[in-house]
N, C-alpha and C positions, 0 to 999 in steps of 0.2 A: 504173536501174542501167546502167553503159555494159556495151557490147558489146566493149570491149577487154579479152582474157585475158591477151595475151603480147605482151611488147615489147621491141624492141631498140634498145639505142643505142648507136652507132657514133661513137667517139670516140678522137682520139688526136695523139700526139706531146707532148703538153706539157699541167700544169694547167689553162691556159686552156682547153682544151677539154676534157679531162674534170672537172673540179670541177664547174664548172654542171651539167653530163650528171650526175652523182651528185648533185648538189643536188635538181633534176629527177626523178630515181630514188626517191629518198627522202620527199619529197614526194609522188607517185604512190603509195606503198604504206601514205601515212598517210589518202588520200584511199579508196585500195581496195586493202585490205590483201591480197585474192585476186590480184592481178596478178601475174603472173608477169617479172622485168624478169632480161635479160642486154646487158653489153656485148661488142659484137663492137671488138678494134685489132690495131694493128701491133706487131710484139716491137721497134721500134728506141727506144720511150721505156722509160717506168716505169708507164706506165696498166696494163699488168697488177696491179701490187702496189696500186696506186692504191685501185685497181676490186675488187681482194678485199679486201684492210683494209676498205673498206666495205662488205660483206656479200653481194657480187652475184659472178655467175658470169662469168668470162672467158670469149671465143669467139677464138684466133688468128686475123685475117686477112691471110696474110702477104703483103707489095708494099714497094716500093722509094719513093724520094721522087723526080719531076719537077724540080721546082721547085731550082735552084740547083745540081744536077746538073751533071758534066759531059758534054758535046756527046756522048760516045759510050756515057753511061750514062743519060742523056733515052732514045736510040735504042733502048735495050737492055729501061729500063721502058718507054717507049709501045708493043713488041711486044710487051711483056710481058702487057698491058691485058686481051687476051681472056682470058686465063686466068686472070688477076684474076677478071675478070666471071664464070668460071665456078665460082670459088672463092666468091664473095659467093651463086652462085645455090646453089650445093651447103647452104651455111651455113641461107639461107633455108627451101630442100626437109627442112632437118632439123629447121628449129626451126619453122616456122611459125606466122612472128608477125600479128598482126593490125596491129600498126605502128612503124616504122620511124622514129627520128629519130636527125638528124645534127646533133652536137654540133661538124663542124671538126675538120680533120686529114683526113690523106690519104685515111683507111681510110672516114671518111664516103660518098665522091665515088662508088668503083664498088658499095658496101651499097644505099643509098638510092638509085641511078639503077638498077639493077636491080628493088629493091623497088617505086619508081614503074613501071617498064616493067611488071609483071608486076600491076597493079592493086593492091597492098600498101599502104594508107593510110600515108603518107610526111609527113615534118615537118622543117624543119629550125631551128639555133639561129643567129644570127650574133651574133658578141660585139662585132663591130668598125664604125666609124665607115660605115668602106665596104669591104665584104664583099670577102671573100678567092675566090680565082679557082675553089675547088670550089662554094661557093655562089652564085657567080653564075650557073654553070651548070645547077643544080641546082633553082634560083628557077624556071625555068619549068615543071617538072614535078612539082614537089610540092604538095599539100593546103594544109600552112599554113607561115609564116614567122616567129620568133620574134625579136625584135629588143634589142639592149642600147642603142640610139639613138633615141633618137623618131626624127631625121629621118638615118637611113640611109639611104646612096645605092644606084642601081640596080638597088633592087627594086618586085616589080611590087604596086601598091597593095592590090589587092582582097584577097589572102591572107597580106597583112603585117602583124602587131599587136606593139605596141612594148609591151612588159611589163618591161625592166630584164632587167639579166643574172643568172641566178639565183646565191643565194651560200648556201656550205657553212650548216646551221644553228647548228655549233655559232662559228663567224661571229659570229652573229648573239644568244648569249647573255649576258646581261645578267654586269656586274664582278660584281656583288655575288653570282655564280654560281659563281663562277673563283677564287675567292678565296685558295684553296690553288696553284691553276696561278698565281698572276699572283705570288702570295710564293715559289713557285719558281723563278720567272725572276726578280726580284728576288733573290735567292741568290746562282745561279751568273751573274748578270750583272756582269763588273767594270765598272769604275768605282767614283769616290767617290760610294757613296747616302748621307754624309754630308753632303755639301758642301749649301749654299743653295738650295733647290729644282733640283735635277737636272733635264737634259734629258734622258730617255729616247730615244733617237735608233736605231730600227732600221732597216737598210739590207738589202736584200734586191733580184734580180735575177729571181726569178721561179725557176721548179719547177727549169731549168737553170743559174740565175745569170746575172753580167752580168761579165764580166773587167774593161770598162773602171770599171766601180765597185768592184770586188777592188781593182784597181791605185791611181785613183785618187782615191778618199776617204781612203786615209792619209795621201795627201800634202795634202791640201785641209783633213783635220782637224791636221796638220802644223803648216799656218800659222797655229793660230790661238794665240792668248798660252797660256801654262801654263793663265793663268787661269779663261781661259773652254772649255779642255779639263778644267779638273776639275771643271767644273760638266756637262761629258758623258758619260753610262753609256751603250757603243757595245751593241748586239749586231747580226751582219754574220751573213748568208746567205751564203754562197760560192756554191753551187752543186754539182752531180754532179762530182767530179772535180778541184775546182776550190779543194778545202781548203787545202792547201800551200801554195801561191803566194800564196794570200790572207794566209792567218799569217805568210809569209814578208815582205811587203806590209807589214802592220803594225809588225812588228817591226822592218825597217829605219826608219820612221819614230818608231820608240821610241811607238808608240800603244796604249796599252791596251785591249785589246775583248775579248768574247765573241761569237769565230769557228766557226761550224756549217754543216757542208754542207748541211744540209734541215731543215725545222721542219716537224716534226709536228704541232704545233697551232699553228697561226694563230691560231688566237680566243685563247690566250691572248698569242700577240705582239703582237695587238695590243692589246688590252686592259694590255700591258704597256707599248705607245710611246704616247711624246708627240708622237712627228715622226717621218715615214717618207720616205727617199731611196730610189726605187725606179722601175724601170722603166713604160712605160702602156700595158701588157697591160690590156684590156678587163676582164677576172677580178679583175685585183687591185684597177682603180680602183672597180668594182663592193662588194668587201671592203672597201676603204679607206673608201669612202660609210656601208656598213651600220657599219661600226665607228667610225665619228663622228670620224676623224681626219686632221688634215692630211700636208701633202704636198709633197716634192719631186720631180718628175716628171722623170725623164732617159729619155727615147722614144730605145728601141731606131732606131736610123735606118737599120737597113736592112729593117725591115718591109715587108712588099710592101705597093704603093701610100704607103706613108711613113705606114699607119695607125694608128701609133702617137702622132705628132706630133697629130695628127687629135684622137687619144683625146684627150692631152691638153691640147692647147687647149679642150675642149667644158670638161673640172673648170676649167682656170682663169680660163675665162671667167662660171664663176658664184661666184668668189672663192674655191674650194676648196683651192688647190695655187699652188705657181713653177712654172715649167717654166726648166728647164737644159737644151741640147743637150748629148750626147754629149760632145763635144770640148773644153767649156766647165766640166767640173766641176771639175777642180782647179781651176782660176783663177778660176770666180767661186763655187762655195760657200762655200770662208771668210766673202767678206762677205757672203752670206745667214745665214748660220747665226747670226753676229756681230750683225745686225740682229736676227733670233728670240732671242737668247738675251736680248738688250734689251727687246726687247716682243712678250713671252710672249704677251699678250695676240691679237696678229698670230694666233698660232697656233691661239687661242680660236676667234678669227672665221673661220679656215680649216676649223677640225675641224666648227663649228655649222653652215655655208655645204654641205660636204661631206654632214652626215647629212640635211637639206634637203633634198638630190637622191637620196637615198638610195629602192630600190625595194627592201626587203625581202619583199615579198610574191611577187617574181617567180617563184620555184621554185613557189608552190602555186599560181599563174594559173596556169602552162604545164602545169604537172601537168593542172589542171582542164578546159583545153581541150582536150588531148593525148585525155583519157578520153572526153571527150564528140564528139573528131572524127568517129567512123564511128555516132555514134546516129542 
């Protein structure tokens, strides 16, 4: 029986790093349903709402962001730090947990380096190709290292184990499950589902969205003939904030879609697409794998370290996905998509190639070790 009762995971800013963390979560409570699991984040995302929708207790820990700051708002959070630090230690003295993992995201950095200073069996997740500047400093003082890369850069070998990035379960449930959620979204999704085998085509930017995909995919699904747009059923993520412009978007382009700021269930979006345009957040291409579908990869380019490009070179290097830069979508998706609507079959070999590399099992490895670190 492990010896872990209570545990925290510190997770925040964006899906990317809390979905896995509730993957993980979940997982854990079906392995030993007596644990006790809370997330500690920050108020500037939506992982509060995230984190309750899925059944777990919130812990505020309030802090500002570094990173992309301005010159005198850096200054203002790095004096801010100690009292971060005292706020993470306060958090800990209340809930005393027996372990400590960091899912990514700011609120990770000062949880988990106090929880290692203070001997608190410590873990952490890296979703990306090569690790973001909190877990790299983090890599040397914690227990274990969970990886979504076999070969992730610049971590230290001996307490590194490569297990895939963990994905939501219900991700990972079978069509013939969904069958009601997938003839939903078949419903309200326009387009003609008359026309001659439809491309189901969702486009999405991740938990925030992606403007330059708001902007433009209307103009890239714009160019393509009448004909091979009524053979497309669009549905478009916009993003937090981000609805209006997007509708507004398509509608100068006379394009027909079903535009939604946030999709609540993923397993049935995807279970509803044939082809997904979308950003190469570690989280999603991990989702994109378990759900056996292809892909067009436009990597966020201002990622730090450009680890999004990264990600997506690894999918299309084992035939999974295209990759488009940023600046490149309108002008060459047309003739991508022109090509897939020709041979379907393309898209066969991307979706099968995809679930190939696919690591469904990741959330219950990491669970499993997670329990078993302090026995």
């Amino acid at each position: 029986m492990s010896s872990i009762r209570k545990v925290l995971f510190a997770a925040g800013g964006t899906g990317g790093h809390v979905f896995p963390a509730i993957a993980v979560a979940d997982a854990m409570k079906k392995v030993s349903p007596e644990v006790e699991i809370a997330f500690v984040g920050a108020a500037h995302g939506n992982e509060a709402n995230w984190v309750k929708n899925a059944g777990y207790r919130f812990i505020l820990l309030d802090l500002d962001f570094i990173k992309g700051a301005s010159l005198g708002r850096k200054i203002k959070n790095i004096c801010a730090l100690p009292g971060v630090a005292r706020k993470a230690g306060k958090i800990l003295d209340e809930e005393k947990p027996d372990l400590v993992i960091g899912a990514g995201g700011y609120v990770s950095g000062p949880l988990v380096a106090v929880a290692a200073w203070r001997k608190i069996k410590t873990a952490i997740m890296e979703q990306n190709a090569i690790p973001g500047l909190t877990n790299r400093i983090l890599c040397r003082h914690v227990d274990k290292i969970f990886t979504s890369f076999e070969n992730t850069e610049k971590l230290p070998a001996g307490k590194t184990i490569y297990y895939g990035n963990p994905v939501r379960e219900k991700v990972l449930v079978n069509t013939e499950d969904r069958s009601s959620e997938c003839q939903s979204w078949r419903t309200a999704c326009s387009g003609k589902e008359a026309a001659d085998k439809p491309l189901h085509l969702l486009i999405f930017g991740g938990s925030q969205g992606a403007m330059k995909l708001n902007t433009d995919m209307p103009l890239a699904l714009a160019a393509l003939s009448e004909a091979d747009r009524d053979r497309i059923s669009v549905y478009h993520q916009a993003g937090k904030n981000k609805l209006e412009e997007t509708k507004k978007a398509y509608q100068e382009q006379n394009i027909t879609a079903k535009i939604v700021e946030f999709i609540d269930d993923m397993g049935a979006a995807y279970q509803w697409a044939d082809l997904l345009v979308c950003r190469a957040g570690a989280t999603s291409l991990a989702e994109i794998k378990a759900s056996a579908k292809a892909s067009i990869l436009v990597p966020f380019p201002f990622a730090a370290h450009n680890h999004q490009e990264k990600n997506a070179d690894a999918v299309v290097a084992i035939g999974a996905a295209i990759k488009v830069l940023n600046d490149e979508v309108a002008e060459k998706m047309p003739a991508i998509l022109e090509d897939l609507l020709e041979n379907q079959d393309k898209i066969e070999s991307m979706a099968k190639a995809a679930f190939a590399d696919a690591k469904p099992d990741a959330a219950a490895n990491i669970a499993r070790n997670c329990l078993e670190i302090a026995d």
